[in-house]
N, C-alpha and C positions, 0 to 999 in steps of 0.2 A: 783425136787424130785417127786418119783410115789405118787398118791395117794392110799391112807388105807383105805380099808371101807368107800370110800367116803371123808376122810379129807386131807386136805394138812396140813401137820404138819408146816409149811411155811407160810400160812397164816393169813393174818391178822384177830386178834381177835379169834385165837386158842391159847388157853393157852400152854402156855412151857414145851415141856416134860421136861425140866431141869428146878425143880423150884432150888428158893436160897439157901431154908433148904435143899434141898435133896444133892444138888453140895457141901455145908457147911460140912454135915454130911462126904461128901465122901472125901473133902480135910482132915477131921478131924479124922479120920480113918485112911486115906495114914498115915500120921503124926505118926499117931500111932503106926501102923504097920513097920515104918520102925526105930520107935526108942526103939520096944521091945526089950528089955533083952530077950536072949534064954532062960532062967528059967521062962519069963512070958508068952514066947512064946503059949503054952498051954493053957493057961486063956484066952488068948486076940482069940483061937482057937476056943474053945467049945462056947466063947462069940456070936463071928461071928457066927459061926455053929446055935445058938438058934434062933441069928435071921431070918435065912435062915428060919428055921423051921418056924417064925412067917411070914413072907414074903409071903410061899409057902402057909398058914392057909388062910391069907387076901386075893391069888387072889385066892383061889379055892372058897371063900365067894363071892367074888366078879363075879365070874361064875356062882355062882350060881344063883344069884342075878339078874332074867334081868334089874331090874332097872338101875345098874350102867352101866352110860356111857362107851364109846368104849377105849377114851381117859384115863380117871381113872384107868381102865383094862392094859392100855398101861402105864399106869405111874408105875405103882405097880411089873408090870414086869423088865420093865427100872433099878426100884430100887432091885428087884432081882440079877437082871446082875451084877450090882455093886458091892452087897455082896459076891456074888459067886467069883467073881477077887478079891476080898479082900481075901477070903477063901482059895485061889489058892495060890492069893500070901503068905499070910503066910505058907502055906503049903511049897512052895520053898524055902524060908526062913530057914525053921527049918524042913527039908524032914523027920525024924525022927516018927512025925506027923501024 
């Protein structure tokens, strides 16, 4: 794998873009998303959709921030991406949406 600003995401004693809670969070979500009722459809929508909102608040802090590390900045996006395919998916889900 290339490296990023310097890091191998690869090596040892770099912490895990994929922590437990965050991979937790996102099997517990799939779950979710694929056992809504079309009438909750909507809720489980605007849900996702807030946190995006909260997501895009944290890394634009987190920009702003020189302090925070490069990897944190990279974590925070990771977890972005995730909610956004969530947002997708239920979007295809219930295209109504």
């Amino acid at each position: 794998m290339s490296l990023s600003y310097g890091i191998d995401p690869l090596a040892e004693g770099v912490p895990s873009l994929n922590e437990p809670e965050l991979l937790m969070f996102v099997m517990e979500a799939r779950q979710e998303i694929e056992d809504v009722a079309s009438d909750d459809a909507e809720a489980l929508h605007s849900k996702h959709q807030a946190m995006m909102g909260e997501i895009v608040e944290e890394l634009s802090l987190a920009f702003e921030n020189s302090e925070v590390e490069t990897m944190e900045k990279i974590k925070i996006l990771i977890k972005l991406q995730y909610v956004s395919k969530m947002v997708e998916e239920i979007h295809s889900r219930t295209p109504v949406l």
